[in-house]
C-alpha positions, -999 to 999 in steps of 0.1 A, spaced: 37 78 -246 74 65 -237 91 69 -209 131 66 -207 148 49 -181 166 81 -168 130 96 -165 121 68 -142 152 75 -122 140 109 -119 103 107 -110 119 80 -85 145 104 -71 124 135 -73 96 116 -50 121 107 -30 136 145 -24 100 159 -24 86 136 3 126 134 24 125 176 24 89 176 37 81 152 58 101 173 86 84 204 72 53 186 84 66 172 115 73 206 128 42 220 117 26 185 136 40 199 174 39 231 164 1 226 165 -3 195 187 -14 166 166 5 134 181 -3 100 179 -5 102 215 -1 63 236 -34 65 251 -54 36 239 -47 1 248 -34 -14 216 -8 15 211 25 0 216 48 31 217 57 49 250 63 87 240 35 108 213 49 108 182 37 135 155 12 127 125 10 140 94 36 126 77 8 112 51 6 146 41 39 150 35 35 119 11 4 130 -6 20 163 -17 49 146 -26 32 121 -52 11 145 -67 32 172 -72 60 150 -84 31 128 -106 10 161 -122 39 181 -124 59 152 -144 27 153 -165 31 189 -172 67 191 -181 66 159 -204 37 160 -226 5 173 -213 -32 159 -225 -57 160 -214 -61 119 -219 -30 117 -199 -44 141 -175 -75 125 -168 -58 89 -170 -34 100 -141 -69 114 -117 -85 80 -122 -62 63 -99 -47 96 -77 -78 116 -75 -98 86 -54 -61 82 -34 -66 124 -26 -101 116 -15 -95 91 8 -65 106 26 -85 137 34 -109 109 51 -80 97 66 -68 130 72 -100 138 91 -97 109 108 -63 119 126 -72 151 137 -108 143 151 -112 100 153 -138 93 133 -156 57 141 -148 25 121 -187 28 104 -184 56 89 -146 50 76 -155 22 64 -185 38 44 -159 60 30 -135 34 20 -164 14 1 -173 46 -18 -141 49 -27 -139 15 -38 -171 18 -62 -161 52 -78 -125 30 -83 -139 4 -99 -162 27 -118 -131 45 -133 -112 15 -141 -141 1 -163 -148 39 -176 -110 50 -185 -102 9 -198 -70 16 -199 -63 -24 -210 -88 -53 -214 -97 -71 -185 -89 -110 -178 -129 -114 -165 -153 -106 -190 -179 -98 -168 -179 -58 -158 -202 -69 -129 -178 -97 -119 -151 -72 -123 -165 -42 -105 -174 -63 -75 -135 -76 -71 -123 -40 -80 -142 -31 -49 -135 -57 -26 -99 -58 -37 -94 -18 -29 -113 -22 1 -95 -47 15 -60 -33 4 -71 -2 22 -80 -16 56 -45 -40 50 -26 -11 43 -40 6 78 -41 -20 99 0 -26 89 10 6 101 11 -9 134 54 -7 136 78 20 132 88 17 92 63 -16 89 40 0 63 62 26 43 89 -2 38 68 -26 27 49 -1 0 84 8 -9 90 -27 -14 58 -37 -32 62 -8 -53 94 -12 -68 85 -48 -83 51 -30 -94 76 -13 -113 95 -38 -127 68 -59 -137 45 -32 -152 76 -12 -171 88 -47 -187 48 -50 -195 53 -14 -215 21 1 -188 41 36 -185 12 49 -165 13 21 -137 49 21 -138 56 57 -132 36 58 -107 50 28 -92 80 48 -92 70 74 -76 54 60 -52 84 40 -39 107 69 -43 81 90 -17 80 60 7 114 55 12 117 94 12 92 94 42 112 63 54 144 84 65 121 96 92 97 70 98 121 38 103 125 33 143 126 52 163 99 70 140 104 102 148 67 108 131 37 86 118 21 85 82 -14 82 100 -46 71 83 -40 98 62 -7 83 42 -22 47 54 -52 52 33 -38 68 4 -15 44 -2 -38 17 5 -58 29 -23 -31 41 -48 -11 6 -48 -48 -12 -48 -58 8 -81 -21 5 -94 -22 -35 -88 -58 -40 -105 -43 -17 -134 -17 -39 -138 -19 -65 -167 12 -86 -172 14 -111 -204 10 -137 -184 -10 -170 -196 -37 -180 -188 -45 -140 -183 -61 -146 -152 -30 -151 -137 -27 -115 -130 -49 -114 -102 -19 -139 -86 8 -116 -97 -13 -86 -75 -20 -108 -46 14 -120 -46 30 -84 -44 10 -76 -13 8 -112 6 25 -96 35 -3 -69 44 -27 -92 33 -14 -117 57 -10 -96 88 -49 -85 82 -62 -121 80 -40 -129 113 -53 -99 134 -90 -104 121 -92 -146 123 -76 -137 156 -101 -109 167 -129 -133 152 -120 -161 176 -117 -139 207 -150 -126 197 -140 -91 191 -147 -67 165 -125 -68 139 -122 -32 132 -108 -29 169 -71 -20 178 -49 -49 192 -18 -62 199 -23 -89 173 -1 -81 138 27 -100 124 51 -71 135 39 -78 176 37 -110 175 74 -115 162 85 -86 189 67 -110 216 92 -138 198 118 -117 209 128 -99 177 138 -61 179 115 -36 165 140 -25 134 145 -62 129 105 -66 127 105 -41 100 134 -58 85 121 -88 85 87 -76 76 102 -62 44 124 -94 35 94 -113 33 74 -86 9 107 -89 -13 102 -127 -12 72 -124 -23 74 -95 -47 100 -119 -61 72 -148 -67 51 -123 -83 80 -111 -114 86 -150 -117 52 -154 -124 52 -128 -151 86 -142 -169 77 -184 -168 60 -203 -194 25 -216 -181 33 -244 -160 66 -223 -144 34 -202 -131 13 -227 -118 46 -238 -96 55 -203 -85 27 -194 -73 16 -228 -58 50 -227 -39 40 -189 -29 4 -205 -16 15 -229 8 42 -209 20 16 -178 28 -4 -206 41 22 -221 64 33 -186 77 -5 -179 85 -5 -213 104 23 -201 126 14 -168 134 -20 -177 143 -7 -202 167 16 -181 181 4 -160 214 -23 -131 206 -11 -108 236 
């Protein structure tokens, strides 16, 4: 089924609208009923409670825009069911995370959920084989499938740590998924790249700081586990075909960076890893002396580098590739270096 460019603009644009005309909807409804991300615990950073629920506002936003694009274009129910695979596990997991913000829930359990999540995923991917796989193995396969959504997940959490950190960096992340996936001819990861990056830069407008209210687990987790399913989907003609699994760690080094600062960091202190702390990428460059909106800024130059990597990956013969991303390595490497030498509070 083809998609024009002027209907990518639109999904983009409409996501955008959706998410931008709701997420104050939801931020009124938020003090209306008293649910703030209040500055009680030790690792929070901000002074004043700010409201949640802006996840929800970008839940709605990217499945009404998503199904309802569906609908109006050519419904199946192939296309349909296609479409669930990777949003109905996303729905699942922000309700966890929606829980989450209303009552706390404990790491355990969250975690639990999250790992279901990541074995239904990985069960679907293999089930709806939307392309063939790089790894031959469906064991091999599943097991990456799960820790890779996993992971992204937790990453995808533990970044929202800084007003406009996580939802600029999705937005980011999502616009080369985009790119690289719409040049690949995938029209189901690259629609929903677009809309994801249209409703993340709708929910920016009132997210960027000063946030005037917070995504919460609930968008955190969503997103963590749409852009994980989106990135396994994604198959560039890339030689050797492995080299895909590069392309999707490439376009989310920066949350995967942050999460293997704060947890090598938490590791040596001997802490749990799963506890709050003033130990991301995003405080440890405020600590540096860099403003909060140029944290985010910076936060998001260094996805787009990165993001950037990740299409030259997909558009150089063989050995291009093995440069690209070797360059990528030792730069991710050398960035970890730093930040994990730099003061953890």
């Amino acid at each position: 089924m083809g998609i024009t460019h002027f209907q990518y603009f639109l999904l983009f644009v409409s996501a955008f609208a959706v998410v931008g005309f709701l997420t104050p909807v939801m931020r009124r409804i938020a003090i209306r009923q008293e649910i703030f991300d209040a500055p009680t615990a030790a690792h929070k950073t901000h002074k004043e409670p700010v409201p949640y629920l802006g996840g929800v506002a970008i839940i709605i936003g990217v499945l009404l825009v998503s199904y309802g694009a569906t609908i109006a274009k050519r419904f199946t129910m192939h296309n349909f069911w296609l479409e669930t695979s990777v949003l109905g596990p996303a729905l699942v997991l922000g309700i966890i995370g929606l829980i989450d913000d209303l009552r706390n829930l404990r790491p355990a359990p969250r975690f639990v959920f999250q790992t279901v999540a990541g074995v239904f995923t990985a069960w679907l991917l293999i089930a709806t084989n939307p392309v063939v796989t790089s790894i031959e193995s469906k064991a091999i396969y599943s097991v990456i499938a799960v820790v890779w959504t996993v992971g992204i997940c937790n990453s995808i959490n533990f970044f929202d740590n800084l007003d406009g950190g996580a939802a600029g960096t999705v937005a980011v992340s999502s616009a080369m998924l985009f790119v690289i996936a719409f040049r690949g001819g995938q029209f189901l990861v690259a629609s929903l790249a677009a809309v994801t990056a249209g409703a993340t830069i709708g929910f920016l407008l009132w997210n960027k700081s000063p946030a005037r209210i917070y995504m919460g687990d609930a968008g955190a987790l969503f997103l963590g586990i749409l852009i994980a399913s989106l990135t396994l989907r994604l198959h560039p003609s890339t030689q050797p075909r492995l080299t895909h699994l590069f392309v999707a760690a490439l376009l989310l080094a920066v949350p995967i960076l942050d999460t293997s600062v704060a947890v090598t960091s938490r590791l040596r202190r001997g802490v749990s890893p799963f506890q709050g702390g003033h130990d991301h990428l995003s405080h440890r460059l405020i600590r540096g002396g860099v403003s909060r909106p140029l944290a985010a800024i910076s936060l998001w130059a260094l996805s787009g580098v990165f993001a950037g990597a990740a299409f030259l990956v997909t558009v150089t013969e063989r050995s291009g590739q093995q440069v690209v991303v070797g360059s990528a390595l030792v730069v991710w490497i050398v960035l970890f270096i730093k930040f994990s030498m730099s003061a953890d509070a």
